[in-house]
N, CA, C and O atoms as a printed pandas DataFrame, in Angstrom:
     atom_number atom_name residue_name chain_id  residue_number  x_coord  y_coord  z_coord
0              1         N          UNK        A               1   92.990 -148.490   46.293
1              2        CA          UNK        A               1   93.563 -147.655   45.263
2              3         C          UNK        A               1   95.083 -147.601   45.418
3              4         O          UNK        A               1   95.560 -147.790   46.536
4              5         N          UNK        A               2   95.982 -147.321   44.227
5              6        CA          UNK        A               2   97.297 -147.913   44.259
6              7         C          UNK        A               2   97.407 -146.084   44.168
7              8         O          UNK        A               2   96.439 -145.325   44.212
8              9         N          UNK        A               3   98.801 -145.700   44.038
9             10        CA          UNK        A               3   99.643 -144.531   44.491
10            11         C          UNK        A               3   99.188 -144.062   42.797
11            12         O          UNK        A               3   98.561 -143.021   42.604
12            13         N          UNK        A               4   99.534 -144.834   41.835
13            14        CA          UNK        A               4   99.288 -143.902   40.472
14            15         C          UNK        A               4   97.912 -143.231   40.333
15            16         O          UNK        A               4   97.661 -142.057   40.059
16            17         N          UNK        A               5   96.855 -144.534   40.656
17            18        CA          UNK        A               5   95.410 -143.791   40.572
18            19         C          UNK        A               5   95.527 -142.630   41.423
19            20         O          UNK        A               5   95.274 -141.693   40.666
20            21         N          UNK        A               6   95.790 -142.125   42.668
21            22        CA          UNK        A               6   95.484 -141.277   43.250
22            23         C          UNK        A               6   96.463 -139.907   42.133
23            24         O          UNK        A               6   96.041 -138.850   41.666
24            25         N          UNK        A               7   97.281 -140.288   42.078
25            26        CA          UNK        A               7   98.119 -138.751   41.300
26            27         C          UNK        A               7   97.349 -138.297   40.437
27            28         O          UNK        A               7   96.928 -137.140   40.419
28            29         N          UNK        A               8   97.013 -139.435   39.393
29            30        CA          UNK        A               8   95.920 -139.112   38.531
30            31         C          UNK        A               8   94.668 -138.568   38.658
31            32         O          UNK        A               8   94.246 -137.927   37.695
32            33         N          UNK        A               9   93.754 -138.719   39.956
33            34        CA          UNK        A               9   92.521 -138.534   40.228
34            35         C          UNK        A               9   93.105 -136.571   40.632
35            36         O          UNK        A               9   92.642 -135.465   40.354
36            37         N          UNK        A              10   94.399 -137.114   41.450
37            38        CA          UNK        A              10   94.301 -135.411   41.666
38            39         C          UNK        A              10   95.012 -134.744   40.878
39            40         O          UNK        A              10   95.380 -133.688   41.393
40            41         N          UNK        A              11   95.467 -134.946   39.560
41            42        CA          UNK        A              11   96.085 -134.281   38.276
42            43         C          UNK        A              11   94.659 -134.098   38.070
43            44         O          UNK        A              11   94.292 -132.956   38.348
44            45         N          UNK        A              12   93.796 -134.836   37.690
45            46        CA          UNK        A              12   92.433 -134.343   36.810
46            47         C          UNK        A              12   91.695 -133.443   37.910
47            48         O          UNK        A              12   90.853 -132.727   37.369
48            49         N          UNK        A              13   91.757 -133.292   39.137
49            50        CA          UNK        A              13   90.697 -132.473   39.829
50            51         C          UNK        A              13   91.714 -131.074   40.105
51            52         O          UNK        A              13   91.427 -129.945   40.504
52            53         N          UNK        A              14   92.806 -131.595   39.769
53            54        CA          UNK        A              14   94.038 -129.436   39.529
54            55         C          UNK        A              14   93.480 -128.846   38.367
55            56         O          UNK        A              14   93.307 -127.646   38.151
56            57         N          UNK        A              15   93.174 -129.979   37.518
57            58        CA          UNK        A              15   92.873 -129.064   35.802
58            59         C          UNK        A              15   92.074 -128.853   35.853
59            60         O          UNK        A              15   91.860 -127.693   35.502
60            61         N          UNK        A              16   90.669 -129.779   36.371
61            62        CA          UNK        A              16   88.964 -129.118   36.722
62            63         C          UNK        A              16   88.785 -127.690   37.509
63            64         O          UNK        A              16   87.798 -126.954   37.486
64            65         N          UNK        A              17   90.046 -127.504   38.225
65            66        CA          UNK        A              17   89.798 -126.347   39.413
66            67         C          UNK        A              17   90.377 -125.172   38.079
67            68         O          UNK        A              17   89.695 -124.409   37.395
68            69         N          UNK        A              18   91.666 -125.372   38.068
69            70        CA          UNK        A              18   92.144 -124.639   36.865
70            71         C          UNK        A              18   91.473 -123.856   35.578
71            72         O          UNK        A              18   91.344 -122.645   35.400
72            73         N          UNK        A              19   91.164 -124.754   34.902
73            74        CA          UNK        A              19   89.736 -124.458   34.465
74            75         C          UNK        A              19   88.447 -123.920   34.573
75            76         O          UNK        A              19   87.863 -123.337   33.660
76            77         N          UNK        A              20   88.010 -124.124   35.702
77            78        CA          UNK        A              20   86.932 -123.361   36.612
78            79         C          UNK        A              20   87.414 -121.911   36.733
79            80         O          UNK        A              20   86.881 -120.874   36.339
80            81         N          UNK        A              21   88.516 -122.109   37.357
81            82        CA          UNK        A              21   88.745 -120.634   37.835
82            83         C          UNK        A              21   89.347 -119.862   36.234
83            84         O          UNK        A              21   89.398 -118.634   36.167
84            85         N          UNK        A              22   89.730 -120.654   35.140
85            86        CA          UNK        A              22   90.236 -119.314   34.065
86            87         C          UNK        A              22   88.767 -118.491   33.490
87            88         O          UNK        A              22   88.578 -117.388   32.977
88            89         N          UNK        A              23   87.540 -120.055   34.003
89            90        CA          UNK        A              23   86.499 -119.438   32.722
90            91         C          UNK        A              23   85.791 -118.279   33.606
91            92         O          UNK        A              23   85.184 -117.394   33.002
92            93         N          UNK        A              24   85.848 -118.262   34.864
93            94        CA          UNK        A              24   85.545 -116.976   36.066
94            95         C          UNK        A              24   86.510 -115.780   35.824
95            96         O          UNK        A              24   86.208 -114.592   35.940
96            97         N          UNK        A              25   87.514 -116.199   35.529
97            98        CA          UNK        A              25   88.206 -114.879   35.415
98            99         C          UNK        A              25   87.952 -114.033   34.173
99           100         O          UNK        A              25   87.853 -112.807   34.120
100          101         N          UNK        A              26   87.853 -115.048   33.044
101          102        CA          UNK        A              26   87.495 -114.452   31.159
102          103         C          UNK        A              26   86.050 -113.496   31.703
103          104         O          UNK        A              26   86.000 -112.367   31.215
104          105         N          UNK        A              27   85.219 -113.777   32.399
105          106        CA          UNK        A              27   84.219 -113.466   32.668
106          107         C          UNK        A              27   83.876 -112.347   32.709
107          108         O          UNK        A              27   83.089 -111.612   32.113
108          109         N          UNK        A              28   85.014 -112.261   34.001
109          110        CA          UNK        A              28   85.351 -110.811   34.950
110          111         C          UNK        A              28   86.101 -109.757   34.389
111          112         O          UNK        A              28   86.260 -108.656   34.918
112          113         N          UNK        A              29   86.559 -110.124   33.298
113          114        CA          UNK        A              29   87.191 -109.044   32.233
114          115         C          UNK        A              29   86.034 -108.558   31.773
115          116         O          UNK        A              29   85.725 -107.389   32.003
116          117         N          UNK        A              30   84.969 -109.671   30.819
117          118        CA          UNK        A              30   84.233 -108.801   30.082
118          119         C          UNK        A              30   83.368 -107.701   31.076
119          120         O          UNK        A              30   82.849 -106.634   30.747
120          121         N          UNK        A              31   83.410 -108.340   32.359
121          122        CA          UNK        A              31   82.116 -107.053   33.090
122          123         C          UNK        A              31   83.225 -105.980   33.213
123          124         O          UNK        A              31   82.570 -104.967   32.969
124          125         N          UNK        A              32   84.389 -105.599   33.421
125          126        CA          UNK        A              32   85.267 -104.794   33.611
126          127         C          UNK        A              32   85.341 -103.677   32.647
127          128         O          UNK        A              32   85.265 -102.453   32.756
128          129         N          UNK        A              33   85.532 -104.588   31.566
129          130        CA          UNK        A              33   85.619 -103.918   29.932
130          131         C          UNK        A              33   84.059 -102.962   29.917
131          132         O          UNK        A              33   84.129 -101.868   29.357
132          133         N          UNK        A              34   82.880 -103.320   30.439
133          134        CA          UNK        A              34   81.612 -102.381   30.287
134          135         C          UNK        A              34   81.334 -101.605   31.160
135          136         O          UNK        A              34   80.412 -100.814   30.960
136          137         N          UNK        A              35   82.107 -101.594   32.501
137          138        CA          UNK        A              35   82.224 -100.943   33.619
138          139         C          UNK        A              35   83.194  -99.619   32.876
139          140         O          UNK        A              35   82.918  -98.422   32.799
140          141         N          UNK        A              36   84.193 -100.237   32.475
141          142        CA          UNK        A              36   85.428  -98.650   31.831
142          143         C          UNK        A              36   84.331  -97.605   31.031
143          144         O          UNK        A              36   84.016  -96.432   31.235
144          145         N          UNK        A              37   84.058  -98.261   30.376
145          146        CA          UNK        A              37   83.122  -97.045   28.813
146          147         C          UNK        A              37   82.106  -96.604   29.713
147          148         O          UNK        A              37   81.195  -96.194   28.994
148          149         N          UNK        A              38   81.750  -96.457   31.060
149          150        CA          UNK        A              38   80.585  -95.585   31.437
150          151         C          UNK        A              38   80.913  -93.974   31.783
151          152         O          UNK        A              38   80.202  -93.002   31.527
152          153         N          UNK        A              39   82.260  -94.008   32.468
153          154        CA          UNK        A              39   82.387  -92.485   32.277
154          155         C          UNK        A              39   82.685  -91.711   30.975
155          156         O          UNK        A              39   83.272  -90.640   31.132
156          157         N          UNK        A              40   82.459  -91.980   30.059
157          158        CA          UNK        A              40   82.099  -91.121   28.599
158          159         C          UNK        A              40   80.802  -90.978   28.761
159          160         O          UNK        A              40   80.410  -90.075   28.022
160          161         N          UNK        A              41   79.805  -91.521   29.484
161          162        CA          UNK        A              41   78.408  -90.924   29.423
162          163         C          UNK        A              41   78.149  -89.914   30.295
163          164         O          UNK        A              41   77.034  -89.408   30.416
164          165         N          UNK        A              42   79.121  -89.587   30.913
165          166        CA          UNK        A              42   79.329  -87.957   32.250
166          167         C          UNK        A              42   79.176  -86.990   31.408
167          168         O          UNK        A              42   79.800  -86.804   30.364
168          169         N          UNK        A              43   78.301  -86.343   31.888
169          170        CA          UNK        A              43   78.394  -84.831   31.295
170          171         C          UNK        A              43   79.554  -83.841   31.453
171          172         O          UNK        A              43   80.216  -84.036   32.472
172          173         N          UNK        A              44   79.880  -83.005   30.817
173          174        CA          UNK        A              44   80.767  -82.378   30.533
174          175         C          UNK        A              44   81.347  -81.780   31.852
175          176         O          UNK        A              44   80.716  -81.993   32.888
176          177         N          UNK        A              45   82.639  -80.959   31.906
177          178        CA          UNK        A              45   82.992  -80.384   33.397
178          179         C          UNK        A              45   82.154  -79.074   34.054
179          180         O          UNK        A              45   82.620  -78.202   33.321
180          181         N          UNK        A              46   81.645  -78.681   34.546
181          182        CA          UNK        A              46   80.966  -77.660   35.320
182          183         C          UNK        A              46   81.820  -77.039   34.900
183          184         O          UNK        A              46   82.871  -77.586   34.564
184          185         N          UNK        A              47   81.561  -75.184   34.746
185          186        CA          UNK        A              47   82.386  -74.753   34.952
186          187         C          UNK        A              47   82.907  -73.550   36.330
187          188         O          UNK        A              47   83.858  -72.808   36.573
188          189         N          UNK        A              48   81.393  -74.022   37.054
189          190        CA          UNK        A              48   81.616  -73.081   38.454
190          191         C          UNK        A              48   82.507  -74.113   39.489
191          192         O          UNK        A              48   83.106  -73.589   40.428
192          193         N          UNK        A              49   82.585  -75.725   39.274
193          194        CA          UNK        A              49   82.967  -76.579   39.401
194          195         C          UNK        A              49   84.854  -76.188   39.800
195          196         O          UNK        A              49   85.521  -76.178   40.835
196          197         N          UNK        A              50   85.167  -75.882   38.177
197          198        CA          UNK        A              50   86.592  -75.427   38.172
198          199         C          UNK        A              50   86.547  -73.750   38.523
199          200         O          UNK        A              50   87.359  -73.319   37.703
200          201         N          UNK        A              51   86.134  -72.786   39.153
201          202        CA          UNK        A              51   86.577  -71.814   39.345
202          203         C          UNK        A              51   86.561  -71.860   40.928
203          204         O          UNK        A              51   87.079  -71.093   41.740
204          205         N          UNK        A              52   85.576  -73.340   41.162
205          206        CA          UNK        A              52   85.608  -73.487   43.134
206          207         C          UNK        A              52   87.032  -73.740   42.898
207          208         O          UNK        A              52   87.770  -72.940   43.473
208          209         N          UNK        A              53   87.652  -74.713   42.151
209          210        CA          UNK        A              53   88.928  -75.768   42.654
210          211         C          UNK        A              53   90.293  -74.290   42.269
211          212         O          UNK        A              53   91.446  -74.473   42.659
212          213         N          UNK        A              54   90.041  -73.383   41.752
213          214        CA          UNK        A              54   90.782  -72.649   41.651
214          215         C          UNK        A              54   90.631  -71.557   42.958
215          216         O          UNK        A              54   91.676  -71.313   43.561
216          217         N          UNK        A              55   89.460  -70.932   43.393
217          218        CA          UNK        A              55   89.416  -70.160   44.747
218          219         C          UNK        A              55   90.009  -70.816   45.786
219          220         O          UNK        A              55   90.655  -70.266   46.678
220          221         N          UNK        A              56   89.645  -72.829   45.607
221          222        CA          UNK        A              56   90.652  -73.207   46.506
222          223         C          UNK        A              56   91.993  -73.075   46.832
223          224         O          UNK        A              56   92.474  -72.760   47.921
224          225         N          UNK        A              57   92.783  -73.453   45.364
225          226        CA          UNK        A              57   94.379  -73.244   45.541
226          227         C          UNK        A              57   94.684  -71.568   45.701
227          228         O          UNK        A              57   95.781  -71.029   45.848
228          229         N          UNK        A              58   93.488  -71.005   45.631
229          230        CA          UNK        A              58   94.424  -69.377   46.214
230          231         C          UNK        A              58   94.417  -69.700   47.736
231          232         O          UNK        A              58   95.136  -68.855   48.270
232          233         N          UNK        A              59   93.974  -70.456   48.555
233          234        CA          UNK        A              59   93.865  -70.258   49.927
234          235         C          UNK        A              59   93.220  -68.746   50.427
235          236         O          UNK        A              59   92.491  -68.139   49.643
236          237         N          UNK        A              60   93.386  -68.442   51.150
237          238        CA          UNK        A              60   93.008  -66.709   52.054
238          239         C          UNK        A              60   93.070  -65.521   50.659
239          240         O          UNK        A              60   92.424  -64.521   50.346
240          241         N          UNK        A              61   93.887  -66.062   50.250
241          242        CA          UNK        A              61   93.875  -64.765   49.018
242          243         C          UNK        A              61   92.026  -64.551   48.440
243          244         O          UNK        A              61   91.435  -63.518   48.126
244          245         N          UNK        A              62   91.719  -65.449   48.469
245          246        CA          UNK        A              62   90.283  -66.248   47.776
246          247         C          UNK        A              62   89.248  -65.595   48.412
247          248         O          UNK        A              62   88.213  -65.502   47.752
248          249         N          UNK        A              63   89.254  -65.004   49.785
249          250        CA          UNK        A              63   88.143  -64.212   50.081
250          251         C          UNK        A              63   88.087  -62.441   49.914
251          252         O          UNK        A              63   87.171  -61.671   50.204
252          253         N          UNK        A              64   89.672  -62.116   49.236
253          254        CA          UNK        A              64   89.277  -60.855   48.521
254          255         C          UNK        A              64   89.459  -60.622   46.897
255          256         O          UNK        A              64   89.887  -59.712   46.188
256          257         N          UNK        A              65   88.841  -62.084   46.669
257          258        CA          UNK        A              65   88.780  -61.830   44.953
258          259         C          UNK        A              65   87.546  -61.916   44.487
259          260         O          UNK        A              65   86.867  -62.867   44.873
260          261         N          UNK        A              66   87.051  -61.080   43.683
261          262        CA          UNK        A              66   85.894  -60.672   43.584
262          263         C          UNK        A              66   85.119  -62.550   42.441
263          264         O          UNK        A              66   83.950  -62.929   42.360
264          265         N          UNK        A              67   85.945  -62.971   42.038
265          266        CA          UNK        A              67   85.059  -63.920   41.105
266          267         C          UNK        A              67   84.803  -65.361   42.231
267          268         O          UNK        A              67   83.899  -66.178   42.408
268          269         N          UNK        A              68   86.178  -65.090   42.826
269          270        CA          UNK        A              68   85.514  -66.103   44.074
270          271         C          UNK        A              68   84.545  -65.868   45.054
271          272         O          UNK        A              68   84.080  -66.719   45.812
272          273         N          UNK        A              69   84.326  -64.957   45.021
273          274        CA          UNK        A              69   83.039  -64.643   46.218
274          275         C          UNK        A              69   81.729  -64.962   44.840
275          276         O          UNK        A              69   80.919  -65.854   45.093
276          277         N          UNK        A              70   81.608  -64.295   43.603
277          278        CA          UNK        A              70   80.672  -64.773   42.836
278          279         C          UNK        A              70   80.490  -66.115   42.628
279          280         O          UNK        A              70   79.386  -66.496   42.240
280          281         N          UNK        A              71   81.318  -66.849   42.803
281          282        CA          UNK        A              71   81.222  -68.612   42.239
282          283         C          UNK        A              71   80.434  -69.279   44.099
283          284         O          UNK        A              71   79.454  -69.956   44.409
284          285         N          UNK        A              72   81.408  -68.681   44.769
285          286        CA          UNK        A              72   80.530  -69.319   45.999
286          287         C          UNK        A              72   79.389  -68.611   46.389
287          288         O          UNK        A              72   78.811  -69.226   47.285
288          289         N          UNK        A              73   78.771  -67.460   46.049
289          290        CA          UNK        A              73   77.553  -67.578   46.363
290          291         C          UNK        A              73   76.852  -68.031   44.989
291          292         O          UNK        A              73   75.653  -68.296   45.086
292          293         N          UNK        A              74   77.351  -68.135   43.924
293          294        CA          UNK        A              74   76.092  -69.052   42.973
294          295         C          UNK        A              74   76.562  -70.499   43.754
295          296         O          UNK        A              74   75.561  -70.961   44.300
296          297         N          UNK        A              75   77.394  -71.101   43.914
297          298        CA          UNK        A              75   77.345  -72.198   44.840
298          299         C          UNK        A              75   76.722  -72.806   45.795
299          300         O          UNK        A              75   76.479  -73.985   46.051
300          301         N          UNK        A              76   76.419  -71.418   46.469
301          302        CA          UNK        A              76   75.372  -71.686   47.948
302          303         C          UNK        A              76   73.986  -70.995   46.982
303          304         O          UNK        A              76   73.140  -70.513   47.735
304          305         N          UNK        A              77   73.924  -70.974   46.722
305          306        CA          UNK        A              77   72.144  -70.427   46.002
306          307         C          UNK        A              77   71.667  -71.694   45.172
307          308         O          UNK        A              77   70.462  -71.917   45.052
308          309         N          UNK        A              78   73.061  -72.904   44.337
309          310        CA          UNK        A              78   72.715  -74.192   43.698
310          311         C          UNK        A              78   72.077  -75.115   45.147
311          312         O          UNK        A              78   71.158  -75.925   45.268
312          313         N          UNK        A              79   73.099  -74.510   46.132
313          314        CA          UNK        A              79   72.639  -75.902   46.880
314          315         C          UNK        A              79   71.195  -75.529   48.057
315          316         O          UNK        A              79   70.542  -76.317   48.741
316          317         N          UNK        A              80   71.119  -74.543   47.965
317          318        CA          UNK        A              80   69.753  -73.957   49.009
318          319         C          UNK        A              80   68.500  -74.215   47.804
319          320         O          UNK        A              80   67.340  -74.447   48.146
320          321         N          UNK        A              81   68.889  -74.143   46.494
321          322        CA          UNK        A              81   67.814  -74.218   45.559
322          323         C          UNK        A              81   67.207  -72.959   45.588
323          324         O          UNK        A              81   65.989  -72.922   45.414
324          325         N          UNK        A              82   68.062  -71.515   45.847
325          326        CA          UNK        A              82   67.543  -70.620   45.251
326          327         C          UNK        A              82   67.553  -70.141   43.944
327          328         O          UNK        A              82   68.177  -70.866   43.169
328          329         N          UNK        A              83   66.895  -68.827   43.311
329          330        CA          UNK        A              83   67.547  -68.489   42.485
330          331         C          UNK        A              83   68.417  -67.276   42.993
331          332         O          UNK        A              83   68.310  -66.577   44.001
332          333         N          UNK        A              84   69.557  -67.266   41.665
333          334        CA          UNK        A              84   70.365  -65.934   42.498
334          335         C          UNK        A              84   69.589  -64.494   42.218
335          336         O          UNK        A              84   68.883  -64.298   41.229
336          337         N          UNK        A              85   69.855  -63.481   43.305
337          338        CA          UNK        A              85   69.356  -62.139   43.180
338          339         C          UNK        A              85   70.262  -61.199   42.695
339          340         O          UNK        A              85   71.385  -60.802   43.004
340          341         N          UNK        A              86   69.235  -60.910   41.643
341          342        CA          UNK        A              86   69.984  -59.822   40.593
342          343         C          UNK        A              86   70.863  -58.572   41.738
343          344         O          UNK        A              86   70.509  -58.199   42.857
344          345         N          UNK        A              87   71.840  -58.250   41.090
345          346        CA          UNK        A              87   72.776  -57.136   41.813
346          347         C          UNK        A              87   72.153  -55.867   41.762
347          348         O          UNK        A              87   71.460  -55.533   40.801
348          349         N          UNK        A              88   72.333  -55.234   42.613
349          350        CA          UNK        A              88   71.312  -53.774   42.829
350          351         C          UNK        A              88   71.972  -52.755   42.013
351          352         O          UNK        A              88   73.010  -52.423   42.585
352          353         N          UNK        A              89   71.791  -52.062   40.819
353          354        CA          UNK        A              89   72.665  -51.765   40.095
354          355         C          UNK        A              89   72.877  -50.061   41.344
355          356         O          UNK        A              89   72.210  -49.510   42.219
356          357         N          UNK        A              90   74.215  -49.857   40.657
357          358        CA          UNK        A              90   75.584  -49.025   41.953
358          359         C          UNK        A              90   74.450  -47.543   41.358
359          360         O          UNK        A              90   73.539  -47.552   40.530
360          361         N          UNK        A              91   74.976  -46.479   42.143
361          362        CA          UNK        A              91   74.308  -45.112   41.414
362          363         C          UNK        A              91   75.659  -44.612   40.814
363          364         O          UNK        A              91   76.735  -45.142   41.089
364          365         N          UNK        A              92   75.568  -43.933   40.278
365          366        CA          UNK        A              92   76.998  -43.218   39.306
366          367         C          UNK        A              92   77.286  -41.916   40.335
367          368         O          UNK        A              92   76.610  -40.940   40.661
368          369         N          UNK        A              93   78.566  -42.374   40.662
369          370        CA          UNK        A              93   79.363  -41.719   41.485
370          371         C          UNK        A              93   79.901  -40.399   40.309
371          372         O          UNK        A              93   80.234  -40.719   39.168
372          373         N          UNK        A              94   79.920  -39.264   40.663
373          374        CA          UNK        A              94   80.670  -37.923   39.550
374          375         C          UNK        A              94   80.850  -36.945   40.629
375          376         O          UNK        A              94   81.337  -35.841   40.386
């Protein structure tokens, strides 16, 4: 084989690779593109969800506020799989 055949053999096996690899990549878009549109099928935001992430940013303040102590024990009653127990109603102080 003379010096031109070889340039040529490996010009045509750069464009075969070239090629190979664009039609792998077109590919990998479309699975990408059906991977994005799945979080629109999430259900909506909790909303004991956002009153945890808010008891959080109070820090220490958070264990004498009365809605944060309600969100974490319905929190711990979701995750023990209880139900919550009704509040003992107060007697009327006069």
């Amino acid at each position: 084989m003379d010096s031109k055949m070889l340039v040529r053999l490996g010009a045509v096996i750069f464009v075969a690779i070239a090629i190979t690899a664009t039609v792998i990549e077109l590919t990998r878009q479309e699975d990408t593109a059906r991977v994005r549109t799945a979080p629109q099928l999430q259900p909506s935001a909790d909303p004991l969800k956002a009153m945890l992430r808010r008891c959080q940013g109070l820090g220490e303040a958070a264990t004498r506020d009365g809605d944060c102590l309600s969100a974490w024990a319905e929190s711990r009653d979701r995750f023990l799989g209880r139900t919550p127990v009704p509040a003992a109603p107060q007697p009327d102080e006069r």
